[in-house]
C-alpha positions in Angstrom: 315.3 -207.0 49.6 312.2 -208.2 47.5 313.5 -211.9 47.1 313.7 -211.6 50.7 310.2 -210.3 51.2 308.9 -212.6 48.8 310.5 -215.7 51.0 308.6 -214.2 53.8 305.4 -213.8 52.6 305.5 -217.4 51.0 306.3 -219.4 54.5 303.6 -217.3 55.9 300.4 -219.1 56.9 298.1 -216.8 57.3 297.3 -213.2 56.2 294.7 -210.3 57.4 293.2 -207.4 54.8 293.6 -204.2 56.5 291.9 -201.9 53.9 289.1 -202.9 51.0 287.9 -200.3 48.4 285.7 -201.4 45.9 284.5 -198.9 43.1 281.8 -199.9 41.0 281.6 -198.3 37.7 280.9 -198.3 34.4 282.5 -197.4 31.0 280.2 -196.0 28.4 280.6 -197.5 24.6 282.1 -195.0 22.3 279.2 -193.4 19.9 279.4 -195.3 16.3 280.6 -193.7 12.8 278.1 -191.4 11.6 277.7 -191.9 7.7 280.1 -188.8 7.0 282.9 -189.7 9.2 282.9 -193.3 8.5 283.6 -192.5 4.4 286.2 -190.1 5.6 287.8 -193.0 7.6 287.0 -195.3 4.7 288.3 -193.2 1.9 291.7 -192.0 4.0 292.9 -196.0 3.9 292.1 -196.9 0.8 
């Protein structure tokens, strides 16, 4: 059933978008070591 689909969409010519979302957004940086938790981090791998 997909190869078949896949043949079908491949000897078509032309193609129409029905339905466009576009989100715009933006992921916030994570907040750096403070001097505490960066030792902790430090000391627990070495």
């Amino acid at each position: 059933a997909a190869a078949a689909a896949l043949n079908a969409l491949k000897n078509s010519q032309t193609a129409t978008a029905i339905s466009v979302e576009i989100e715009r957004g933006r992921d916030v940086a994570p907040l750096p070591f403070d001097l505490s938790t960066l030792q902790e981090v430090c000391s627990a791998k070495f």
